[in-house]
N, C-alpha and C positions, 0 to 999 in steps of 0.2 A: 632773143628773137625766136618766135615759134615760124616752125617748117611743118610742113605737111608729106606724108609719104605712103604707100601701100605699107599695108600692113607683114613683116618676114615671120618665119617658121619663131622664133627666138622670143618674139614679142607676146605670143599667145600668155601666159601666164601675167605680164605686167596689163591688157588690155583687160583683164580676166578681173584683176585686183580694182583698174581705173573704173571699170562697170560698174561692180560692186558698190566703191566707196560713193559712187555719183548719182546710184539711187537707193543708199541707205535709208535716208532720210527724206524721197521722193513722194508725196502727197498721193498721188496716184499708180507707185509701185507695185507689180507685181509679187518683186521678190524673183523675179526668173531669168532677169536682165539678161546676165554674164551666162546660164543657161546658154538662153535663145541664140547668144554670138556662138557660141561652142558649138550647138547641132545645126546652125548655118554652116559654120564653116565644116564641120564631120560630111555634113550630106553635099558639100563642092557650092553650097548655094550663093556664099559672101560675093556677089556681083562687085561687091566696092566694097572694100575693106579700108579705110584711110586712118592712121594715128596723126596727132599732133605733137613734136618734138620740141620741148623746150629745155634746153641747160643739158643734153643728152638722154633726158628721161620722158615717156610717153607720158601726156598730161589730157591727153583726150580722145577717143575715138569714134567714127560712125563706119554704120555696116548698112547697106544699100542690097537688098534677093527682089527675086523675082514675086510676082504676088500672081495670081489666076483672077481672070475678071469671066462673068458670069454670061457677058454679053457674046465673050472667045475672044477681048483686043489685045491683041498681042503687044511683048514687048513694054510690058507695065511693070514698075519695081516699089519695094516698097520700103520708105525711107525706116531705118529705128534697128537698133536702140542707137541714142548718141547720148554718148560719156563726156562729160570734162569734170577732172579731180575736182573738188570742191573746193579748194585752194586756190583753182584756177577760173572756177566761174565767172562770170560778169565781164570776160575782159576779153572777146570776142571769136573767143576758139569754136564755138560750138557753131557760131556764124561762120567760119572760116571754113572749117570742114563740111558741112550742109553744100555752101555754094561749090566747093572743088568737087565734093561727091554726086552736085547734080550738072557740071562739066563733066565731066566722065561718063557717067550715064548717059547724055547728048553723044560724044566723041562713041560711044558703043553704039548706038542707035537707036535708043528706049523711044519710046512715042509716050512718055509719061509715067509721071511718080504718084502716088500716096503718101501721106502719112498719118495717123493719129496724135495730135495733139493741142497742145494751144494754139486757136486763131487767130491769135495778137500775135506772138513771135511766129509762126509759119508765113504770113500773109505778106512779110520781109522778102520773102524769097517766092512770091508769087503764086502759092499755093491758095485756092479757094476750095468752098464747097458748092456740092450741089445737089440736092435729094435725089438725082437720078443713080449716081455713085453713091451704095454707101459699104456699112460694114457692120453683121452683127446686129447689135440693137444701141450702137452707138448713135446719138444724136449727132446731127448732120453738121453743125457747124463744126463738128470735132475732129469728122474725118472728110480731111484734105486731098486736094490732087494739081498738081501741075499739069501741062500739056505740053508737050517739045514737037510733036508731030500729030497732025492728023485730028480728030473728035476726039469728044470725051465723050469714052465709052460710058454704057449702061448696066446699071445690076450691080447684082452683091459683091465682094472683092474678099478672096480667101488669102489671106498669107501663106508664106510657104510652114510646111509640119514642122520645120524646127521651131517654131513660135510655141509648139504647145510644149518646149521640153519645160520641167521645175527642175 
């Protein structure tokens, strides 16, 4: 049975390795995944840090910071990277954590998430697009956003600096 939990001090190195192995072989990886978690978390920024516990070993994570939106909407986060071992794929852990990590985000009082990625698996959890939000020179179906309170804000959306760590 897989549990979900904040992420402790002790875990850092195993979340480090689940990142790694889960976008080894990622179509559209970076290559900076495990990075990006590390200088979220150095700069205080991991707003939600969540692993997934199965058989006493970490088999997935997501990390949830703060993003800047261009328009000043406060209180915007922005979902990524999310891990599950590749042993563990397909079997609904990355769904599990998404939905707890966008409760929590709610329970904090975000007024809305981002994310960049596929609009077939985001659009599960109520994420759309729309040209007014975007990011970069990302095409618009790509980058997402949910609403928990309030409008969808306008303008470009910066992640927070530990996205540019390699």
């Amino acid at each position: 049975m897989t549990t979900l939990r904040a992420e402790k001090p002790e875990d850092i190195d195993t979340i480090r390795k689940v990142t790694i192995a889960a976008f080894e072989n990622a179509e559209h990886s970076s290559g900076t995944e495990a990075a990006i978690v590390d200088a979220l978390r150095n700069a205080g920024a991991l707003t939600v840090s969540l692993v997934a516990v199965e058989n006493d070993q970490i088999v997935g994570h997501v990390a949830f910071s703060p993003v800047a939106v261009e328009s000043g909407a406060e209180k915007w986060y922005g979902l990524g990277p999310i891990s599950v071992r590749p042993d563990q794929q397909g079997h609904g852990i990355g769904k599990a954590l998404i939905e707890a990590g966008l409760a929590r985000l709610r329970e904090y009082g975000a007024n809305g998430c981002v994310v960049l990625g596929d609009p077939r698996y985001y659009a599960r959890f109520g994420f759309t697009s729309n040209p007014t939000l975007r990011y970069a020179d990302v095409p618009t179906e790509y980058f997402q956003y949910i609403v928990f309170e309030g409008a969808v804000p306008t303008g470009a959306v910066a992640y927070h600096a530990g996205y540019d760590a390699t």
